[in-house]
C-alpha positions in Angstrom: 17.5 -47.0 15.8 15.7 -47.9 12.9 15.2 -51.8 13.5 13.2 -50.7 16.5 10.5 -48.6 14.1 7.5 -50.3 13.5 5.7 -49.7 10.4 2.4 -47.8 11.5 4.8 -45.6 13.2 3.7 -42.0 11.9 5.5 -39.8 14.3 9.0 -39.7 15.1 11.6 -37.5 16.9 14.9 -37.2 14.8 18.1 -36.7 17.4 21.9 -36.2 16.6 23.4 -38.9 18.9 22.4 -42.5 19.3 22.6 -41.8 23.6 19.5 -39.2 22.6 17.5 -41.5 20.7 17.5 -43.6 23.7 17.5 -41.3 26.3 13.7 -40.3 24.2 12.7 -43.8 24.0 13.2 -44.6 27.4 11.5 -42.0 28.7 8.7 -40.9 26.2 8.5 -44.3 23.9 8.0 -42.3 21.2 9.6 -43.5 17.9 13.4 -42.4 17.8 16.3 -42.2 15.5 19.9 -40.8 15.3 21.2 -39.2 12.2 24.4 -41.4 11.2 26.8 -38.8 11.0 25.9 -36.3 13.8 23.5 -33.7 14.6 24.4 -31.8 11.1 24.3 -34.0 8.7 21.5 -35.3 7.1 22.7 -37.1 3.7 19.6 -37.2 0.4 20.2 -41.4 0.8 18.1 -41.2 4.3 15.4 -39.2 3.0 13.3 -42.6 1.5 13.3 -43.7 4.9 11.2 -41.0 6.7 8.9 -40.8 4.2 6.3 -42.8 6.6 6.0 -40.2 9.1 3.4 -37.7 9.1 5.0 -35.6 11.8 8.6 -34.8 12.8 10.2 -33.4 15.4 13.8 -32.0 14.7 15.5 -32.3 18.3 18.9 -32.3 17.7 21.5 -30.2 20.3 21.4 -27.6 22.2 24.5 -25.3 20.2 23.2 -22.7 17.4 25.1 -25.1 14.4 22.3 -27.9 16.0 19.7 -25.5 15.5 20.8 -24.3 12.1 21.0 -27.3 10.6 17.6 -28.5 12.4 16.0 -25.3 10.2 17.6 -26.6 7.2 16.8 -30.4 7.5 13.0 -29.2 7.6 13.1 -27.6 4.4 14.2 -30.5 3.2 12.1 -32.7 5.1 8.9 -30.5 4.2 8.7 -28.1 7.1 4.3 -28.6 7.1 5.2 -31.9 9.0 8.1 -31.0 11.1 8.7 -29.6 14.4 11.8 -28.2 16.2 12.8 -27.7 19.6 14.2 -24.9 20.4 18.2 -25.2 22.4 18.0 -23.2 25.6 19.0 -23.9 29.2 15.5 -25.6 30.3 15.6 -27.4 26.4 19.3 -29.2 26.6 19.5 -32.4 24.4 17.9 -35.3 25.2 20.6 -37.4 27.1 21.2 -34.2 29.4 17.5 -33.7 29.5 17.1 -37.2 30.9 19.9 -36.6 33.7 18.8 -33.1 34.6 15.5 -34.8 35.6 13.7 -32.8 32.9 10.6 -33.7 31.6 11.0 -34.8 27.8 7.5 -35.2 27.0 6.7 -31.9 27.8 9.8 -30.4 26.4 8.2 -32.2 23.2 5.0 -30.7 23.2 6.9 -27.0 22.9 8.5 -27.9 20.1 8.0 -25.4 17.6 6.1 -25.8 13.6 9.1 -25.5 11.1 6.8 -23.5 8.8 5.1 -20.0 10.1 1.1 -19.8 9.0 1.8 -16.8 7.3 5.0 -17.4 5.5 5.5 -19.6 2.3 8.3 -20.8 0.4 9.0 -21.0 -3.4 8.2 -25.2 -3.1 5.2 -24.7 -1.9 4.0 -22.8 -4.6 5.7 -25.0 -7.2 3.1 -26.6 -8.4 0.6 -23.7 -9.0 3.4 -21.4 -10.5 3.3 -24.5 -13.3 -0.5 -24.5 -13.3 -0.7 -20.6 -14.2 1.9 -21.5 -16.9 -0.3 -24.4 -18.7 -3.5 -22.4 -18.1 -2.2 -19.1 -19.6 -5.4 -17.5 -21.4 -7.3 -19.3 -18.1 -5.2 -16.9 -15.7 -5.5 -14.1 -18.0 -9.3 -14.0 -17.1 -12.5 -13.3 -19.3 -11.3 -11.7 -22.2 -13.5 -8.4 -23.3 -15.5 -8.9 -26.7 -15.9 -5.2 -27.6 -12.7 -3.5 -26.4 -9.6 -5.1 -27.8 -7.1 -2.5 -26.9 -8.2 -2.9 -22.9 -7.5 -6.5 -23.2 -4.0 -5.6 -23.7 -3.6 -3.3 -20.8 -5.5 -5.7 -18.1 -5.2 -8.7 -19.9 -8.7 -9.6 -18.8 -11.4 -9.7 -16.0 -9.3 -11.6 -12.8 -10.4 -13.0 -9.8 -9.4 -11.3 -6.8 -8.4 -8.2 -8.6 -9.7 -4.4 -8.4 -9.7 -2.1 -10.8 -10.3 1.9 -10.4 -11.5 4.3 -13.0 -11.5 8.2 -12.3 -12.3 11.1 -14.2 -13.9 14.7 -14.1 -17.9 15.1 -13.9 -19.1 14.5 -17.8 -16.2 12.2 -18.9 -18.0 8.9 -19.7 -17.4 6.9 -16.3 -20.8 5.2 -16.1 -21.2 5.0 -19.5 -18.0 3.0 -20.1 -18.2 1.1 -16.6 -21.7 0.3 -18.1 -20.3 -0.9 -21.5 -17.3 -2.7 -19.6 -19.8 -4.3 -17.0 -22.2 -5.4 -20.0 -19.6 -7.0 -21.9 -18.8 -9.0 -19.2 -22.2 -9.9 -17.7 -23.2 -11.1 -21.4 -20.3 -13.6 -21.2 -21.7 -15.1 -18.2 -20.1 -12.9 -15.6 -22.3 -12.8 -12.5 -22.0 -8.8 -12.0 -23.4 -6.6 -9.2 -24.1 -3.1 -9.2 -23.4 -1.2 -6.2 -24.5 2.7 -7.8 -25.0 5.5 -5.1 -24.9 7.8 -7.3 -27.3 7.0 -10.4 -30.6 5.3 -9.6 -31.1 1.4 -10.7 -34.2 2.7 -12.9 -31.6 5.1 -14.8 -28.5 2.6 -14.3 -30.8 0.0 -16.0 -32.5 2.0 -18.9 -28.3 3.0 -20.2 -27.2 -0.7 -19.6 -30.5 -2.0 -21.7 -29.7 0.8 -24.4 -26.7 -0.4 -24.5 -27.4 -4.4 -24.8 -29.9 -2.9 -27.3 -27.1 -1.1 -29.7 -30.4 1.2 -30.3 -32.8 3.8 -28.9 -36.0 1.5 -27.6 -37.6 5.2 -27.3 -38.2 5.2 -30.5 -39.3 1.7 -31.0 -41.3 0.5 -27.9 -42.7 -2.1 -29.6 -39.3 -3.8 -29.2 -39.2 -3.0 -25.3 -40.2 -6.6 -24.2 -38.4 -8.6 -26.8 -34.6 -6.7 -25.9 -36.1 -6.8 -22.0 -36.6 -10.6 -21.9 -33.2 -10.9 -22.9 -31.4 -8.3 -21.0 -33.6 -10.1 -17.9 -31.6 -13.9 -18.5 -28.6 -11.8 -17.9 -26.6 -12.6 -14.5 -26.9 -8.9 -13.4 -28.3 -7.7 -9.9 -28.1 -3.6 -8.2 -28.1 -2.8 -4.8 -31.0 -1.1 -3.1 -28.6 1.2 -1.6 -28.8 4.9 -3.2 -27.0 8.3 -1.9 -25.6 8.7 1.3 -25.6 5.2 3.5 -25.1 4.5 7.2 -21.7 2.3 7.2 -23.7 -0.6 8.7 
């Protein structure tokens, strides 16, 4: 069938049989081939040729090998632009479609997506799994300037990621988040602060302290000079304090 395909042809329905490929054509005109050597065989050598078609619909028998190998020529076909239809008694091959009276080109328009929304193979992640492997220290994430050892253990700040501290009453927790959060924001790390617990005023005086490496109490002549700095940071709180309403 492939004489009759015409070069702007960007769908096509792939069939085992040559009888199929015209039973489609003469009912639907859609572009049709037959695979060469039967419904489950699709040699690499044919693979240049379809490379034109944006969409393909796998409709090759009505038996489970049919639909086996239908799943399999996908994959290798790229299963985002392929289609199968699914053997059953109202879904027979084409030629027996075409006698039983049967309407192909609405037995086309079931045909099912090769690939599930939800569900991804290994080749279509190739091509990022190499990216994280050139961009190593660019996966890692923002590396932290004052605590060495956590780099280690978290291997940076990530995208997408959570992390959890605990401990008792007393232990350090804001202190440390504050440090951890600081380090970050000082990099360029846009950082929110969501604290129901500790007021901004009091979050803010511990996290300027901090940027400070000093006590401004005792030097408030040095309050602007650390505070204009600490303001060019990309650091915001939340208004919320205490106990919230969920909405």
């Amino acid at each position: 069938g492939l004489p009759l395909i015409g070069r702007r042809d960007t769908e096509l329905v792939l069939t085992g049989w040559e009888l199929d490929a015209l039973a489609l054509h003469q009912a639907t005109g859609v572009a049709s081939l037959a695979l060469p050597r039967g419904a489950t065989c699709l040699p690499p050598t044919l693979l240049p040729y379809l490379e034109q078609f944006k969409r393909i619909t796998l409709w090759l028998g009505e038996d489970l090998r049919s639909w086996e190998a239908a799943k399999l020529f996908a994959r290798k076909l790229n299963l985002k632009r392929c289609s199968l239809v699914r053997p059953g008694n109202l879904q027979p091959r084409p030629l027996e479609a075409l006698n039983q009276g049967l309407n192909l080109t609405k037995i086309l328009r079931t045909a099912l997506p090769a690939s599930h929304k939800s569900i991804v193979s290994f080749r279509q992640l190739r091509e990022e799994v190499f990216g994280e492997l050139v961009n190593t220290e660019q996966v890692a994430g923002v590396k932290w300037a004052r605590f060495p050892e956590l780099n280690k253990l978290l291997k940076g700040h990530r995208r997408g990621e959570l992390t959890v501290f605990t401990g008792p009453t007393g232990s350090g927790k804001t202190t440390f988040i504050s440090e951890y959060a600081l380090d970050l924001c000082m990099q360029g790390v846009c950082t929110l602060w969501g604290s129901f617990e500790i007021n901004n005023v009091r979050l803010a005086k511990i996290m300027l302290t901090q940027f400070a490496a000093q006590r401004l109490e005792d030097q408030l002549e040095l309050y602007d000079e650390w505070a204009d700095r600490f303001e060019d940071l990309p650091l915001y709180f939340m208004t919320f304090h205490g106990q919230q309403n969920i909405k």
